[in-house]
RODO-2510 file (C-alpha; in nm, 4 decimals, decimal comma):
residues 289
     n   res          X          Y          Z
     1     x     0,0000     0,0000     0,0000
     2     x     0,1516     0,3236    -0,0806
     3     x     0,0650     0,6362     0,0351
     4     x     0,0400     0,9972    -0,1050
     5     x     0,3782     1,1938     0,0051
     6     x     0,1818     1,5101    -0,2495
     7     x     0,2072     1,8316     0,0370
     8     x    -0,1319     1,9644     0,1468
     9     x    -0,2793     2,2205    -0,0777
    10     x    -0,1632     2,6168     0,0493
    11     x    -0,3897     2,8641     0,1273
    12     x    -0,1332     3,1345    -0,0366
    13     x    -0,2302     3,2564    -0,3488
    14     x     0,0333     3,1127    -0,6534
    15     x     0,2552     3,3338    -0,8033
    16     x     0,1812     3,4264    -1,1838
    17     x     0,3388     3,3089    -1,4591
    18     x     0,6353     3,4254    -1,6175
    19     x     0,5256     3,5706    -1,9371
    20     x     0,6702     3,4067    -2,2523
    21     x     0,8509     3,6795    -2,4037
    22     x     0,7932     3,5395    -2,7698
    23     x     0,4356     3,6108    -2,6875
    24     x     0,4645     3,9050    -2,5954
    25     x     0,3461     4,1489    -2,8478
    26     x     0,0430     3,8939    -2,8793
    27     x    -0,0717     3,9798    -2,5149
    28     x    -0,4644     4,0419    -2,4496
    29     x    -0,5052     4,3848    -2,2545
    30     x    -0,7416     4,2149    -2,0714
    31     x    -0,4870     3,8858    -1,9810
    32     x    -0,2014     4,1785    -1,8667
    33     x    -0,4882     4,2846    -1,6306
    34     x    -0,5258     3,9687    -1,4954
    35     x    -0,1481     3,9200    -1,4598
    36     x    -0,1144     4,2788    -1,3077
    37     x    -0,4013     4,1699    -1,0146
    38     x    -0,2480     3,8645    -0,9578
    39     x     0,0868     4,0155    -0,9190
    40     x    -0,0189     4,2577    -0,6536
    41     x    -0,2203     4,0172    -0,4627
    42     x     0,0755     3,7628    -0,4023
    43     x     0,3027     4,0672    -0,2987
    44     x     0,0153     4,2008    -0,0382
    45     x     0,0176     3,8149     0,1100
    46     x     0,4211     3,8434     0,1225
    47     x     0,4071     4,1437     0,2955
    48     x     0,1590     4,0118     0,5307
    49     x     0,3437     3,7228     0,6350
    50     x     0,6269     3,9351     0,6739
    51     x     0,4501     4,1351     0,9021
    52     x     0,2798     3,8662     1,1523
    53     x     0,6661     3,6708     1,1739
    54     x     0,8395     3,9912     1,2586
    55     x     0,5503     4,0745     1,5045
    56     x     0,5913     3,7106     1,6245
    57     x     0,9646     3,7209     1,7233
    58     x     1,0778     3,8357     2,1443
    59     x     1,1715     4,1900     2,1616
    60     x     1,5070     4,1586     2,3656
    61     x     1,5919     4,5005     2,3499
    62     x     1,3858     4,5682     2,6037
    63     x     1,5689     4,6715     2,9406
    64     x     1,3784     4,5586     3,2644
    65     x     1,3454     4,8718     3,4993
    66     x     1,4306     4,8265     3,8670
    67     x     1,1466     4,7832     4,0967
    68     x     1,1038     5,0368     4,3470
    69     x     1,1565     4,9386     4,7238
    70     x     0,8563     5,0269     4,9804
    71     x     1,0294     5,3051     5,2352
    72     x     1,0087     5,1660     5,5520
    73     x     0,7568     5,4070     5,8046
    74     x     0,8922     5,5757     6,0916
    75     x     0,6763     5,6006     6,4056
    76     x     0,9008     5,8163     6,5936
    77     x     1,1078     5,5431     6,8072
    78     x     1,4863     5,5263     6,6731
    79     x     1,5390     5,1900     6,7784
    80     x     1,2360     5,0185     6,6172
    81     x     1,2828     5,1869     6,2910
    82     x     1,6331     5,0753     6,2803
    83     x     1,5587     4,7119     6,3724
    84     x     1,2575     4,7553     6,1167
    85     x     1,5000     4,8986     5,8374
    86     x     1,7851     4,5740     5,9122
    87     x     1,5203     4,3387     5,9214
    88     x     1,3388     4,4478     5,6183
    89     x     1,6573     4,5338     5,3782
    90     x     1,9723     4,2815     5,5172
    91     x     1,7332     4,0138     5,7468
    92     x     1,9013     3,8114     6,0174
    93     x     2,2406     3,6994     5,8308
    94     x     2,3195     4,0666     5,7892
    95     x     2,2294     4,1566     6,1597
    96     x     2,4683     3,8522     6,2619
    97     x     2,7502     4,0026     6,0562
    98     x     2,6935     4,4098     6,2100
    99     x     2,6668     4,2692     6,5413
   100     x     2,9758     4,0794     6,6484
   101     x     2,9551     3,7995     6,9439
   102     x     3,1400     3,8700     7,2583
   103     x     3,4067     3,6494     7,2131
   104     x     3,4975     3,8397     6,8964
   105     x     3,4943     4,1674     7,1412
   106     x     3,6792     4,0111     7,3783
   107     x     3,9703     3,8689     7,1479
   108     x     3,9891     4,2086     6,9642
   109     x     4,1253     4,3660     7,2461
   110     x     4,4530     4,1510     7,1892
   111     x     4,4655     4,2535     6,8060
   112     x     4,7255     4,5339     6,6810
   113     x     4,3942     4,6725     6,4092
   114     x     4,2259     4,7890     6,7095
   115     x     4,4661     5,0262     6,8764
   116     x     4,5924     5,1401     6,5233
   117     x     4,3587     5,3639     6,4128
   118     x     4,3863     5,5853     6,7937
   119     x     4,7820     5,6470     6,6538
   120     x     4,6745     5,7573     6,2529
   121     x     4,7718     6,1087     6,3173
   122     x     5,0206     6,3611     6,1960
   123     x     5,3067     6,6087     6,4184
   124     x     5,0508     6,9066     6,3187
   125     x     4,7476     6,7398     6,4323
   126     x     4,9306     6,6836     6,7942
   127     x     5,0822     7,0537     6,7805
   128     x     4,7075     7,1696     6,7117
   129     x     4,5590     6,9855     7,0057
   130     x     4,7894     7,0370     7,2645
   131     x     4,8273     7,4758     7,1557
   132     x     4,3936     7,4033     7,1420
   133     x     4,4044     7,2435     7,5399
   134     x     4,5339     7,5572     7,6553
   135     x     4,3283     7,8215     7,4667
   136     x     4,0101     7,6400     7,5175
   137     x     4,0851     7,5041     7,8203
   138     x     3,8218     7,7328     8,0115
   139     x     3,5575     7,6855     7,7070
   140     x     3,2563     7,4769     7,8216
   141     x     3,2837     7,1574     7,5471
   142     x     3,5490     7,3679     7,3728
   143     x     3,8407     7,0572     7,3614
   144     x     3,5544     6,7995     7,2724
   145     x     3,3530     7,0629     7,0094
   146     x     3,6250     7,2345     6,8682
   147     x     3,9394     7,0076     6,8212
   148     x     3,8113     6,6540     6,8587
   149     x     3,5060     6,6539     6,6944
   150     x     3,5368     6,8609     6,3817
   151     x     3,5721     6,7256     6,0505
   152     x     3,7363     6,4197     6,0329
   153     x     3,9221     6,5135     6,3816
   154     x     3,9137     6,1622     6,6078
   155     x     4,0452     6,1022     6,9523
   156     x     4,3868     5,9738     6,9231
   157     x     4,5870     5,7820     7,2102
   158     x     4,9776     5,8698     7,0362
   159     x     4,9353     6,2327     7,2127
   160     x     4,8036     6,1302     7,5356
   161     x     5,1068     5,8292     7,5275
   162     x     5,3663     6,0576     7,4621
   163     x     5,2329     6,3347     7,6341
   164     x     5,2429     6,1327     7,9979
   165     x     5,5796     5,9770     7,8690
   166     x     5,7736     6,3331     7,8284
   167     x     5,5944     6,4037     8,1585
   168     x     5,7519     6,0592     8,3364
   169     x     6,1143     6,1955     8,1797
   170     x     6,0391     6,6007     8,2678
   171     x     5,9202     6,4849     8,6605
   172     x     6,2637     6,2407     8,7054
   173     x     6,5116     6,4939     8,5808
   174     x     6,3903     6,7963     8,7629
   175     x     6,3585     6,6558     9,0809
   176     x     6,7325     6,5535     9,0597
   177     x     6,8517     6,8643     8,9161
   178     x     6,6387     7,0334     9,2209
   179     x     6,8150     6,7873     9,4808
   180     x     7,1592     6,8422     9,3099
   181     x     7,1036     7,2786     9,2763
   182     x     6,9785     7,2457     9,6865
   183     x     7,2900     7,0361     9,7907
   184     x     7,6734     6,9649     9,7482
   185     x     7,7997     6,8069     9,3793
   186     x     7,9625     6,5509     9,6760
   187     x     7,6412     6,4431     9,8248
   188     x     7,4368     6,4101     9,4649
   189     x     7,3225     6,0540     9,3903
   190     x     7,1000     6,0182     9,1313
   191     x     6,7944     5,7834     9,2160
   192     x     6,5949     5,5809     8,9565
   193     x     6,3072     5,5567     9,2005
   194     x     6,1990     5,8792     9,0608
   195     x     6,1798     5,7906     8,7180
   196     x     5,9957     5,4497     8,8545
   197     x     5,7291     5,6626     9,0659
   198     x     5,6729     5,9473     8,7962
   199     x     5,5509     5,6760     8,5627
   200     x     5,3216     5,4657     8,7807
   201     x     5,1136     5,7833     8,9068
   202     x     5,1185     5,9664     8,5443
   203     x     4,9850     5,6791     8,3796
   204     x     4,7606     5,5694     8,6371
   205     x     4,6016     5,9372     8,5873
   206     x     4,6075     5,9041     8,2464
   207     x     4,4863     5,5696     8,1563
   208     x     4,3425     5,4447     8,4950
   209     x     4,1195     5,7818     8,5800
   210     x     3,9352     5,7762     8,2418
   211     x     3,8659     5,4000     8,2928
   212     x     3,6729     5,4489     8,6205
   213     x     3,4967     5,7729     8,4741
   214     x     3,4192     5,5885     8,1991
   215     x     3,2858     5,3056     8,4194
   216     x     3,0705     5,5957     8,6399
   217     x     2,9385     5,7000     8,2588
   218     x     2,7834     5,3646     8,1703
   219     x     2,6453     5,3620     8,5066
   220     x     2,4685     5,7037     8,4647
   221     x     2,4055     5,6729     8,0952
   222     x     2,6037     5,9695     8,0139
   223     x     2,6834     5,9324     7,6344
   224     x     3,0733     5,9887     7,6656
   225     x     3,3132     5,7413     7,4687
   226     x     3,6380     5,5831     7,6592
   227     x     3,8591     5,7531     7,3741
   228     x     3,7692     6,1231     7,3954
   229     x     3,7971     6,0779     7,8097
   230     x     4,1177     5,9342     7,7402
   231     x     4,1852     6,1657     7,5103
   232     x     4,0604     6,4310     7,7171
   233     x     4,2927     6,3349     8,0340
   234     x     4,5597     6,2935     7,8015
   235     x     4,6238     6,6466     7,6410
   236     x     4,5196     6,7940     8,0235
   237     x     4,8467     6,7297     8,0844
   238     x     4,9891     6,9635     7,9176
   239     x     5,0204     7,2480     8,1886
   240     x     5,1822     7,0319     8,4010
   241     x     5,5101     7,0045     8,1456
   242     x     5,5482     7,3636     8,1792
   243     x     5,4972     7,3394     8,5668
   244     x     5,7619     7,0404     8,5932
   245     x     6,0249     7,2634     8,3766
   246     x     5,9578     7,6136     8,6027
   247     x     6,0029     7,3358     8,9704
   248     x     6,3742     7,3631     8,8877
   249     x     6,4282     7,6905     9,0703
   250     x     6,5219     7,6040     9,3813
   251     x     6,2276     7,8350     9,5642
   252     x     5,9376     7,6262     9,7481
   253     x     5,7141     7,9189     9,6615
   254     x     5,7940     7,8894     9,2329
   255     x     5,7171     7,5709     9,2742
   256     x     5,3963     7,5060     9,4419
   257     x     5,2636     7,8007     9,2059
   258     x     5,3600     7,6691     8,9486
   259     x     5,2199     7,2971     9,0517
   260     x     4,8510     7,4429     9,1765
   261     x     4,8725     7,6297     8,8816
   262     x     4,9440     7,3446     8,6120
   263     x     4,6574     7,1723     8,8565
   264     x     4,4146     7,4534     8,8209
   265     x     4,4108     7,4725     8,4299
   266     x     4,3978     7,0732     8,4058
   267     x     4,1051     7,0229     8,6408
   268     x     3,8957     7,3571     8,4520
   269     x     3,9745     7,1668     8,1373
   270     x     3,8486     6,8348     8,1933
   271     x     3,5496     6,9691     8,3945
   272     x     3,4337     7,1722     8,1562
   273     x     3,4165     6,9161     7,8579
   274     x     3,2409     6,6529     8,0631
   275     x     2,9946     6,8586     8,2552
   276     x     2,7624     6,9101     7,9540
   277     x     2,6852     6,5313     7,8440
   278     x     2,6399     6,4734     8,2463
   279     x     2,3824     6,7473     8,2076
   280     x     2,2243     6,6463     7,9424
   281     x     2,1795     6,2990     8,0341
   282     x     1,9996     6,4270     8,3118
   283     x     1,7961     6,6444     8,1332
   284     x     1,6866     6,3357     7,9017
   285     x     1,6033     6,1641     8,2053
   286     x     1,3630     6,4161     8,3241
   287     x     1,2171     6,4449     7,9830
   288     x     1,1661     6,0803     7,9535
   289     x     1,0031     6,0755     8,3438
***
């Protein structure tokens, strides 16, 4: 049995017939008509199916627009928006990796990238804040306001380090020069006990005081960080290098004027850039009673 392998029949019209060019000149008018209509009618049907498989093909030159993101609403209470706005944008992973674990805080204590951004400062910058602690040293927040927070101005532990270090060296040499200048060249003995002493109470004052202020802080919720007290106790001991040079003279009177002095200017300084978060923490607390 064989069967028909003949394709279906087309819906398309046919395409005329090539005229015979020896019959040219024996043409009917009315046959070139007929030719002329046919013509035209199988070029419309090109042009259609043109059309429909052109409109049938995927535009891909079409660029998808990025969605717009709801905006989170704010109701007023800091810490619920921002817990709203992590949740919402980052979810838990990203809270995990902005919040570190306490072992991670307490093992980057022992890491050298912690402390090194507290010595990123320049000779000027330490020239600038110790001329600053004396100008400003009567200005309420004028240390804090004007030389540690201003532009990209941080706290920085080199100055405080170095500060109490000259201190330790300025403290051991003039109390031996005094002994020598009161006595005989004979009877001079130079002790290292001074140097030892000088640099146990210096930077006991200037490391150990901020710590327990900075304890009494947390405890009051008075918004003051551990560097700018440090920093703070640090550069307040600058009068005291020009006190230590002037206790030379051999005069009891120079020097404990020139000691209360050094003391006077120290304490006005660091009282008068701490008294103004301890107030207003205490205003906040009456607001929020």
């Amino acid at each position: 049995q064989t069967m028909s392998m003949n394709p279906p029949p087309s819906s398309a019209p046919s395409a005329p017939p090539a005229p015979d060019p020896f019959n040219v000149g024996m043409a009917n008018p009315m046959m070139a008509q007929q030719q002329q209509a046919q013509q035209q009618a199988f070029n419309s049907f090109l042009d259609q199916n043109q059309q429909q498989s052109t409109a049938s093909q995927p535009n891909y030159s079409y660029a998808a627009q990025p969605q717009p993101q709801p905006q989170p609403q704010f109701n007023g209470n800091s810490s619920t928006n921002m817990n709203v706005n992590m949740g919402s944008n980052y979810g838990s992973s990203a809270q995990a990796e902005t919040s570190p674990s306490m072992w991670q805080r307490l093992t980057s204590v022992f890491k050298f990238e912690t402390y090194a951004a507290y010595f990123d400062v320049t000779t000027h910058d330490i020239k600038h804040r110790m001329m600053n602690s004396m100008l400003h040293f009567n200005t309420p927040g004028g240390f804090r306001d004007q030389v540690l927070n201003t532009g990209n101005s941080k706290p920085d532990a080199y100055g405080p380090f170095w500060i109490a270090a000259t201190l330790v060296f300025n403290i051991a040499l003039s109390s031996n020069i005094l002994k020598w200048s009161s006595g005989t060249s004979e009877d001079f003995d130079y002790k290292i006990q001074h140097l030892v002493r000088a640099m146990i109470c210096v930077y006991v004052f200037c490391f150990g005081a901020p710590l327990c202020l900075y304890t009494a802080f947390s405890c009051l919720s008075v918004n003051v960080p551990f560097a700018e007290i440090m920093c703070l106790y640090g550069y307040s001991l600058v009068p005291y290098l020009a006190a230590t040079v002037i206790c030379v003279i051999p005069l009891h009177a120079v020097i404990w004027t020139a000691l209360l002095m050094a003391t006077i200017v120290s304490s006005i300084m660091v009282l008068r850039n701490v008294v103004g978060p301890i107030m207003a923490a205490g205003i906040h607390r009456r607001g929020s009673a």
